[in-house]
N, C-alpha and C positions, 0 to 999 in steps of 0.2 A: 745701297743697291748693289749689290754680289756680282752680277757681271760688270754692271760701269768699274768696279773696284777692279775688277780681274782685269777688264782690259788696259785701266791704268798702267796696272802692274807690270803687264806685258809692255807697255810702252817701257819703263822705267828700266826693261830689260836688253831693250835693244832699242831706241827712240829717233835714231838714224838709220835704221835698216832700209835698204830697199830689195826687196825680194823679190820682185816677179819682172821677169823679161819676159813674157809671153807666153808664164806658165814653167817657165825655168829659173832656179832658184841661182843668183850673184855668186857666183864663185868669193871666196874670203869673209862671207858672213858666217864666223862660228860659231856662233848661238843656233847656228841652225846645221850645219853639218850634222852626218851622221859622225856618230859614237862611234861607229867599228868604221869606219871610212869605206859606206858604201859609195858607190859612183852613182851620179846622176844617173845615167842608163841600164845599170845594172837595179835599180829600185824598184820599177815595175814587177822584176820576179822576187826580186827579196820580199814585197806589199803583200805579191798575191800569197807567196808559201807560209808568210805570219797568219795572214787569213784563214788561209787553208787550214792549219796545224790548230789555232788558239780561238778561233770563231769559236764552235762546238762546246768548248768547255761553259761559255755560258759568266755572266758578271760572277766575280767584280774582274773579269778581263786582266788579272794582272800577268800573264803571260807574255798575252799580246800586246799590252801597253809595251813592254818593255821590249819586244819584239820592233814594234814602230820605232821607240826612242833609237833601237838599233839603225832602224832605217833608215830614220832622216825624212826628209818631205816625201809625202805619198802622193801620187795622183788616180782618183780613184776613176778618172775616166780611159786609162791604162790597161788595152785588152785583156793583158794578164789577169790585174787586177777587179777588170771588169765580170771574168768570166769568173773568176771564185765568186765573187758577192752576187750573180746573178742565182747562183742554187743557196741563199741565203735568204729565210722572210724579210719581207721590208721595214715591217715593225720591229724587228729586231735591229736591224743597222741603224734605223732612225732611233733610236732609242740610245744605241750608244754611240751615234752622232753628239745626237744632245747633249749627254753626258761625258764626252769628250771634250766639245765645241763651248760649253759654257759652266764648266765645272774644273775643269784641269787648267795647272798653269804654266806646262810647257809649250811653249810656240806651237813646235813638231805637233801636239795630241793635241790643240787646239784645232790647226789645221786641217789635220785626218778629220775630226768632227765633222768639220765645215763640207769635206769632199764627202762624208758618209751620207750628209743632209740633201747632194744634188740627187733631185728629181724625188725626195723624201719628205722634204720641209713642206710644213701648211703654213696657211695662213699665223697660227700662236708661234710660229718661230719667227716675224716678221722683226719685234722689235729687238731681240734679242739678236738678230745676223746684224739690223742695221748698226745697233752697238757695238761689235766686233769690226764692220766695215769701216767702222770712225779711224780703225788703224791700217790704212788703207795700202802703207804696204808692205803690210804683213799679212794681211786676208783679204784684201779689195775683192782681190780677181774671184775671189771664192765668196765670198760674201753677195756680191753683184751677178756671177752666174746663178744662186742661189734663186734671189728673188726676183732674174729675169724667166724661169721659170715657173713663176707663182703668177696664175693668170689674172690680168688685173690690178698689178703691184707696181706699173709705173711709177705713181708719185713714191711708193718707199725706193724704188732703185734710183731717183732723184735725188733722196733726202741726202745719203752717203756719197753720190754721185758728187755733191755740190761740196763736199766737204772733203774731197780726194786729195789725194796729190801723186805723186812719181808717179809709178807705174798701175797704180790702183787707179790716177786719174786716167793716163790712156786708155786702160780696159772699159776703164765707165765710157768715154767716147764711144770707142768701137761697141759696145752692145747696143748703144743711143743710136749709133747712126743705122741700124737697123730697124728700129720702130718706125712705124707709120701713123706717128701720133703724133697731133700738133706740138701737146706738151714737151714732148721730148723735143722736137723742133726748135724749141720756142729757150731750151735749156740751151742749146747747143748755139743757136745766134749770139746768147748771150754773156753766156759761162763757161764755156768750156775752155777755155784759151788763159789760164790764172798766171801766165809768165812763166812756168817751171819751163827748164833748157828740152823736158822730156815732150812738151806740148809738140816739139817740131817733129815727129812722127806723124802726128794726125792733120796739123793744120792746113797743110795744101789739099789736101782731099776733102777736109769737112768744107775749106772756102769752095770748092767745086759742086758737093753736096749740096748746099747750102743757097748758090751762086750770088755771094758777095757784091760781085758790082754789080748785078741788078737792086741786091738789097740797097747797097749804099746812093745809088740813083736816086732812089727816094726822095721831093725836096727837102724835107724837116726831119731829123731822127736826133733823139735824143743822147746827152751826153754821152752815160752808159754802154749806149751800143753801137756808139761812133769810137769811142775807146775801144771796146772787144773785137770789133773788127780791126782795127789797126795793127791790133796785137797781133790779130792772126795774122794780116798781112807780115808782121814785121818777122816773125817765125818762119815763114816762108824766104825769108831773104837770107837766110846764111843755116839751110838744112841738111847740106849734101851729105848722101849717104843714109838719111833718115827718113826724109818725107818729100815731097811733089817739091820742085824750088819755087818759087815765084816770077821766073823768069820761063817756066812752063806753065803757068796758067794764062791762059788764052785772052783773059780781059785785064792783064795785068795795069797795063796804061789806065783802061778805063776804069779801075779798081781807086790807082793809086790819085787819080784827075778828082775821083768823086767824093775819096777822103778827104784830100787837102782841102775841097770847097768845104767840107764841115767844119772841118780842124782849124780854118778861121775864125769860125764864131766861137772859138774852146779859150778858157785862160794858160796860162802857163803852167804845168805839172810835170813831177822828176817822170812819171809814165809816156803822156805828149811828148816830153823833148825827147825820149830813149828813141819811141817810134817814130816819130817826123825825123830824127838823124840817122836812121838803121832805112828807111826808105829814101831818104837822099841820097844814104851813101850808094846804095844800090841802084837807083836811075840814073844816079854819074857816072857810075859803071858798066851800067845798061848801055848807056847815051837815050837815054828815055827822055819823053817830052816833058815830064812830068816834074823834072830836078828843077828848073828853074821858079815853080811856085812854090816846092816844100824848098830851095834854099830861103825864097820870100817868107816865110812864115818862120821859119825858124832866127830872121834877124829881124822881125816885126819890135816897134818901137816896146822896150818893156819885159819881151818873154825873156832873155838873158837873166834877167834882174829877176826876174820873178822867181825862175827855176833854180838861181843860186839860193836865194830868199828859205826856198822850200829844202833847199841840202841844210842848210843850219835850225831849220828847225825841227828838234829832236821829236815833235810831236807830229809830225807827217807821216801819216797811217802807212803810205807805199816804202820810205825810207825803214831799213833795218838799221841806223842809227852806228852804223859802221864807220868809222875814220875812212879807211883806205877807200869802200865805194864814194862817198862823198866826194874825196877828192880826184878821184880818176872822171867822175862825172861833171866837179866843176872845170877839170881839166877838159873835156870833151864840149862843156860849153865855150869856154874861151878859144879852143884851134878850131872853130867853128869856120871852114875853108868858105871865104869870098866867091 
């Protein structure tokens, strides 16, 4: 399969990158700098005058290819750049979207694809964006703007939504929290919250969205989503600077009262113990009502032993199998403060 290969490839070229701050590209990732060291801000008029000058000429584009590699990441919703491609056919840009976006194997000319396809892509481009968005941060934000345009495409902006991470998974959030679809709803209760440190941008607003302690009122909710909320809660305890804190959300008591009545009937797991001691430590801090049952819960007969149990076993899905996390968590179980 030629794009799954290509997008491999593109992983194998940079498989730690995180690209996108909200549409601006990480300062010190040089796989993706420009070649002549344009500036971020100076790229919009560099975009539009490659356009300008090398569109015209017509495939195989090799002017302009090397014009963009000059440039660096484009953003083709960039006045500048917006108003050159606006006196250009569509079928034209879509064309060598495509042939940017899933044929070339530089980042840079993947990318431009991807920005040529907004408000271009049909439906036959669905599966081939969701396979580029698999690299999510390296084309999330372009790939999800993509097919939040394509009417009726919720479950594809799900599919890569669910498989994000860095900053491809905020942007997946932030387009979610705009539908007025259950499904989307129903993703965001459940999934959105995967532990990355970047979740703490979104989590105090989506628990507002969302409004969590009504959810967690509920009497019965199952494992799953008495874990995912916890999460969010526990991202909300140490944001500053990033996202809503927890200590500004208005039902925080009642949030944190409604968890721990679940979080009794749960076994011991390296995730439970992270989130029932990242909300203790915060309602001791608080002086919140709510410290004295998650300290009860976290010295219930058993859970200690259990969560050490699950650090040495190398086959626990949530454990990365790390020496140093291991011990710093059996360590945080043992100074477990009385």
């Amino acid at each position: 399969m030629p794009l799954l290969q290509h997008a491999l490839k593109l992983h194998q070229l940079n498989p730690n990158a995180s690209l996108f701050h909200w549409g601006e590209p990480v300062p010190g990732q040089a796989a993706f700098q420009s070649r002549r060291g344009v500036e971020h801000n100076e790229r919009g008029a560099a975009a539009a005058a490659a356009f300008a000058c090398h569109l015209a000429a017509g495939p195989p584009y090799s002017a302009l290819r090397e014009a963009i590699l000059d440039t660096g990441l484009i953003d083709a919703a960039d006045p500048q750049v917006a108003q050159v491609l606006a006196n250009v056919p569509s079928e034209q840009l879509r064309r060598l979207g495509c042939s940017w976006a899933y044929e070339a194997f530089e980042p840079e000319l993947v990318h431009a694809g991807l920005e040529l396809l907004r408000g271009r892509a049909t439906a036959r481009d669905v599966p081939n964006v969701q396979v580029l968005g698999l690299l999510s941060r390296l084309f999330g934000r372009a790939a999800l703007d993509i097919l939040a345009g394509l009417e009726g495409q919720l479950p594809a902006m799900l599919w890569p939504a669910d498989r994000s991470d860095s900053w491809g998974r905020v942007h997946a959030v932030h387009l979610l929290r705009r539908e007025r679809d259950h499904r989307a709803r129903a993703w965001l209760l459940r999934r959105a919250v995967n532990g990355d440190h970047l979740n703490q941008y979104f989590a105090g607003e989506l628990a507002e969205d969302l409004a969590i302690h009504s959810v967690l009122a509920t009497p019965a909710l199952d494992a799953e989503l008495v874990d995912h909320l916890g999460r969010m809660l526990r991202m909300m305890t140490n944001c500053q600077g990033m996202g809503r804190l927890l200590a500004d959300y208005v039902f925080a008591d009642t949030a944190l009262t409604e968890y721990a009545r679940h979080a009794a009937a749960l076994a011991p797991t390296i995730d439970r113990h992270i989130t029932l001691h990242a909300l203790r430590k915060w309602a001791l801090v608080h002086t919140s009502s709510t410290a004295a049952a998650l300290t009860t819960l976290l010295h219930r007969p058993g859970w200690e032993d259990g969560v050490r149990q699950r650090l040495l076993d190398p086959e626990e899905p949530w454990h990365p199998g790390g020496a140093w996390l291991a011990e710093q968590l059996s360590l945080d179980v043992a100074r477990l403060d009385p």
